[in-house]
N, C-alpha and C positions, 0 to 999 in steps of 0.2 A: 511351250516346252515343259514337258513333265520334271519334276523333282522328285526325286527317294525320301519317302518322310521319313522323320527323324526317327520314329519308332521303329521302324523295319528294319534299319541296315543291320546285318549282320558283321562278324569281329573277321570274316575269311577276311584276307589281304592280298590283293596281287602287286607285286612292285610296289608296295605301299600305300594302295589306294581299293577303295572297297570295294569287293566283286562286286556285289547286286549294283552301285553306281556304274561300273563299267558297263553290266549291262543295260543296264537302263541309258548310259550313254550313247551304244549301236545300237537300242531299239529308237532311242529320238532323232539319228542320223538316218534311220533307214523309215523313218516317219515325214521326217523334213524332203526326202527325195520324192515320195510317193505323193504328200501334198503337190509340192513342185510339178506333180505329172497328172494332176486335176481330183488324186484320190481323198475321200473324206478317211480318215483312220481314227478308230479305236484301240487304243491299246491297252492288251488283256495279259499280254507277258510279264515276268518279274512279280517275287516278291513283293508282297504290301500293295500291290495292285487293287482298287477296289472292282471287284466282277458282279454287274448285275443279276438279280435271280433270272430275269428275263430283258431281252433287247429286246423293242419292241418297233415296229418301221408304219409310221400308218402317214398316208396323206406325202410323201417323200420326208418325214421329219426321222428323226432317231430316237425312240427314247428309253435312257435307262429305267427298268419296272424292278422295284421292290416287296417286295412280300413279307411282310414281319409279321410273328405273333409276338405281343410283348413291346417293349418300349424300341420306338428306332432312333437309330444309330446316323442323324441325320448330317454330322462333323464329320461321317467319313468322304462322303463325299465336296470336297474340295474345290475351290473357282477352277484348279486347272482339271482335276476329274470332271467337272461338271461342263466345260470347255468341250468336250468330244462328243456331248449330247447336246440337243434343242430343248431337252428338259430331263429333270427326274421325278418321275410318279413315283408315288409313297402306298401302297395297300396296305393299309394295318387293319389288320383282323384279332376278333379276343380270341385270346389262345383257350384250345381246345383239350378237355380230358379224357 
């Protein structure tokens, strides 16, 4: 089950409670049902979501592919982001002028 990190939430308020959590609460209910029905899920919806540069599928595995020039950002990806892949490759390249 995904959480909304701390940094993302936005100040909108519905009934008192913070949009982007609401959504991320029916994207985790409509997550939990599709498991339930044998499907593996990714999820790419919401705010502060981290998006790979590329999904990559080799051999029946999943895996999130990064592509940085420059230092990587390797805290974004989190146990439970990291949870919806088999792994995450890291491509660092020196940046280019």
């Amino acid at each position: 089950r995904l959480q909304y990190p701390e940094h993302a939430k936005e100040s909108a308020r519905v009934n008192g409670r913070l949009a982007p959590e609401i959504q991320l609460n029916r994207i985790n209910k409509e997550m939990e049902e599709l498991v339930s029905q044998g499907f593996r899920c990714i999820p790419i919806g919401g705010k502060g979501r981290v998006i790979p540069d590329i999904i990559g599928v080799k051999d029946g595995k999943i895996y999130a592919i990064e592509v940085e020039y420059g230092r990587p950002r390797y805290g974004k990806y989190t146990k439970e982001i990291q949870a919806c892949y088999d792994d995450v490759i890291w491509i660092v390249r020196k940046r280019e002028l």
